[in-house]
C-alpha positions as CSV (number, residue, x, y, z in Angstrom):
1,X,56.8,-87.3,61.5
2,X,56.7,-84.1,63.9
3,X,54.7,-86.3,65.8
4,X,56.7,-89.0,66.5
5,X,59.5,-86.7,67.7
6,X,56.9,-84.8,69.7
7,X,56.6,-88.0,71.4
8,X,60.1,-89.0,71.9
9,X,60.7,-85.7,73.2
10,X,57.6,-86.1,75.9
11,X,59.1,-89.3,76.3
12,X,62.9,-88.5,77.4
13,X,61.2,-85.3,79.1
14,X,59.6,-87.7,81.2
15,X,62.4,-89.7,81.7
16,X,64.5,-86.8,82.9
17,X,62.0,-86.2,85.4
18,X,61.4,-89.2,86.8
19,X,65.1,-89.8,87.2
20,X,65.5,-86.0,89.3
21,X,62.5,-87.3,91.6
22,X,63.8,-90.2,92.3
23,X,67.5,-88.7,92.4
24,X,66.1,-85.8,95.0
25,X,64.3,-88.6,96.8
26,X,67.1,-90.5,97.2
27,X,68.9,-87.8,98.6
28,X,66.9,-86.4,101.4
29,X,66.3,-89.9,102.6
30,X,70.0,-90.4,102.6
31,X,70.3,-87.3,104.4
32,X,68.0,-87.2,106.9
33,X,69.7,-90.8,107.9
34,X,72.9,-89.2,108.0
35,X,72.0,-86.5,109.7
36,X,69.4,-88.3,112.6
37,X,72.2,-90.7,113.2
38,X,75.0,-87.8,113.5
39,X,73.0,-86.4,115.9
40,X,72.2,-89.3,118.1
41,X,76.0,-90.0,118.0
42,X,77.0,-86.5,118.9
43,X,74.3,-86.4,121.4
44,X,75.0,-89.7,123.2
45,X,79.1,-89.7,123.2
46,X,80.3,-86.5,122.6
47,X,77.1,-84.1,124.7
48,X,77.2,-81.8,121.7
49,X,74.8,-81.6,118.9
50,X,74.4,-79.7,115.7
51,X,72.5,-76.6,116.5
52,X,70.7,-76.2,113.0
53,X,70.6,-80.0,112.1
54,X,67.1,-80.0,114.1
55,X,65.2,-77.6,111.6
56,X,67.0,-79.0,108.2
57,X,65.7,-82.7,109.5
58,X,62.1,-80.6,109.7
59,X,62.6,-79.5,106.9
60,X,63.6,-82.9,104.7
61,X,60.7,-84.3,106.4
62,X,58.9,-82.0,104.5
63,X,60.5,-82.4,101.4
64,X,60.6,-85.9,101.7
65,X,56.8,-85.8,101.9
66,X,55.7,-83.6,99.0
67,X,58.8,-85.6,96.8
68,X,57.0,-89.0,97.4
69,X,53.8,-87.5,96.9
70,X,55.2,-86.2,93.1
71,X,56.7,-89.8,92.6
72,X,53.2,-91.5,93.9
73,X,51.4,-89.3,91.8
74,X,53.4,-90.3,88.4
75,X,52.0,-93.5,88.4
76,X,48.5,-93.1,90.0
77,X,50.0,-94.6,92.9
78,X,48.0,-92.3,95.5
79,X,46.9,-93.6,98.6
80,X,42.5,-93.7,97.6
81,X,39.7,-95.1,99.6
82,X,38.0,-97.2,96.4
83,X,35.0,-98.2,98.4
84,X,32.7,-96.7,96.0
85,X,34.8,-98.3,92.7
86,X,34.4,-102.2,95.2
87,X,30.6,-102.2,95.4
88,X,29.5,-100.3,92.3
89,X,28.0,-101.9,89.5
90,X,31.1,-101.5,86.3
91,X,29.0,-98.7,84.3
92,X,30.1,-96.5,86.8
93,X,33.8,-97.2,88.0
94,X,35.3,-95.1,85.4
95,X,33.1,-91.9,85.9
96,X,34.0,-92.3,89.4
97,X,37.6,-92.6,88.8
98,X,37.0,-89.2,86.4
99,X,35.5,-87.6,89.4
100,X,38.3,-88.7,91.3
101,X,41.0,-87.4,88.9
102,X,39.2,-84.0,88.7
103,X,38.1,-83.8,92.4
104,X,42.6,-83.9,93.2
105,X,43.3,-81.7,90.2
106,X,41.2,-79.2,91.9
107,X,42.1,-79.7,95.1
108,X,45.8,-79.9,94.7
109,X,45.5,-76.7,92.2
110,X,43.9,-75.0,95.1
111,X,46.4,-75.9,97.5
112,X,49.3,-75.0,95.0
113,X,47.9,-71.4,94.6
114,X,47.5,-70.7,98.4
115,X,50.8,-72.6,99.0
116,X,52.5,-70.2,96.3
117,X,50.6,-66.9,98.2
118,X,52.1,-68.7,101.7
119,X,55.6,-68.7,100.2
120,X,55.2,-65.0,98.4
121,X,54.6,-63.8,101.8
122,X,57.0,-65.3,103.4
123,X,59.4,-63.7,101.0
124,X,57.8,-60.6,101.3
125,X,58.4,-60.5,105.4
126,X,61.8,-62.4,104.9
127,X,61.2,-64.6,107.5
128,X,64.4,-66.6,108.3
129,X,64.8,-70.8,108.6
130,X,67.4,-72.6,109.0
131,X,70.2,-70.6,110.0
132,X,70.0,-67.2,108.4
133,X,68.4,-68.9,105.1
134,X,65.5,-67.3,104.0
135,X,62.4,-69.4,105.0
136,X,60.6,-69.5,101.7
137,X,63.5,-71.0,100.1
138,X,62.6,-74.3,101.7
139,X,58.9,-73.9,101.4
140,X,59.1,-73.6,98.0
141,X,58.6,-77.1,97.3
142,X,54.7,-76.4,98.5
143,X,53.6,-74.7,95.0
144,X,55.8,-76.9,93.0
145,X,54.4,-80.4,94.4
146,X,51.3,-79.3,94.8
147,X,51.1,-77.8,91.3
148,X,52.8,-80.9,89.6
149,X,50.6,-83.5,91.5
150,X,47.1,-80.9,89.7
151,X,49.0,-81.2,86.4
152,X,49.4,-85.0,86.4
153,X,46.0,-85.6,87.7
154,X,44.1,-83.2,85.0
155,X,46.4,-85.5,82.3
156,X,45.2,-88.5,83.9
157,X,41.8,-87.2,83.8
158,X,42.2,-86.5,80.2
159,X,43.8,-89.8,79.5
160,X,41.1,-91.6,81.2
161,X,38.3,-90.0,79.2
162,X,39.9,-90.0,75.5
163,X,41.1,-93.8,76.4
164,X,37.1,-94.7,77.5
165,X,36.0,-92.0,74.4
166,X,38.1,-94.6,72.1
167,X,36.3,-97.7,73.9
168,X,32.6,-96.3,72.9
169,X,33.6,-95.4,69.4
170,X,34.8,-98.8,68.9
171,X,32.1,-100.5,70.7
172,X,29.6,-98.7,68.1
């Protein structure tokens, strides 16, 4: 029974965070739209423009970015290069797709820690952004994405080999 609400807790956990991706996503789309077009219209028929609108729109860009990454990565919906899984014989598609799993676990867990040491020091020097805002404020997304997309791929690397684990035992 524990583990049944176990699951419906992971479950609805899940849930929640699909629905504040998607809700964040949503949002910086929407307002980077907002704000381009504001600025083309205050540019073109009013010659004035918003003088920090230019580095928030950098800045969504970014967000934007590393927030569809995190919603790609959900679903192992990654942009990949599956030459090798086209043309190799079947034996091997799944250890290749292990490798895979683990080869942007690692890689994204690298980038998370030096993305989390970029942002430290940023905090450290107190660097300023977008108007008088701190800088690492809005580089902070770095270590999160980056460290959500490592934790999603070691599950699916996980998943993957208890799921193909499962396969052998029943094949035997």
């Amino acid at each position: 029974m524990a583990s049944e609400s176990t699951q419906g807790l992971l479950s609805r956990l899940r849930r929640i965070g699909v629905m504040i991706e998607d809700t964040l996503l949503i949002l910086f789309l929407s307002l980077m739209i907002l704000l381009a077009c504001g600025q083309i219209v205050l540019r073109n028929f009013f010659s004035i423009g918003l003088v920090w609108a230019d580095g928030l729109l950098q800045i969504s860009v970014l967000w934007l970015g590393l927030l569809g990454a995190m919603a790609a990565s959900r679903d192992d919906n990654h942009i990949n290069i599956d030459v090798l899984t086209r043309f190799c014989p079947e034996g091997l598609r799944v250890p290749i797709r292990l490798l895979s799993y683990l080869f942007t676990a690692v890689v994204c867990g690298i980038l998370a820690w030096q993305s989390f040491q970029f942002v430290q020091s940023e905090y450290t020097f107190g660097t300023t952004g977008v108007g008088k805002y701190p800088i690492w404020i809005f580089q902070s997304i770095l270590p999160i994405a980056f460290g959500l997309i490592s934790y999603r791929y070691v599950l699916n690397f996980f998943v993957l080999l208890r799921g193909t684990r499962r396969e052998e035992k029943d094949n035997q």
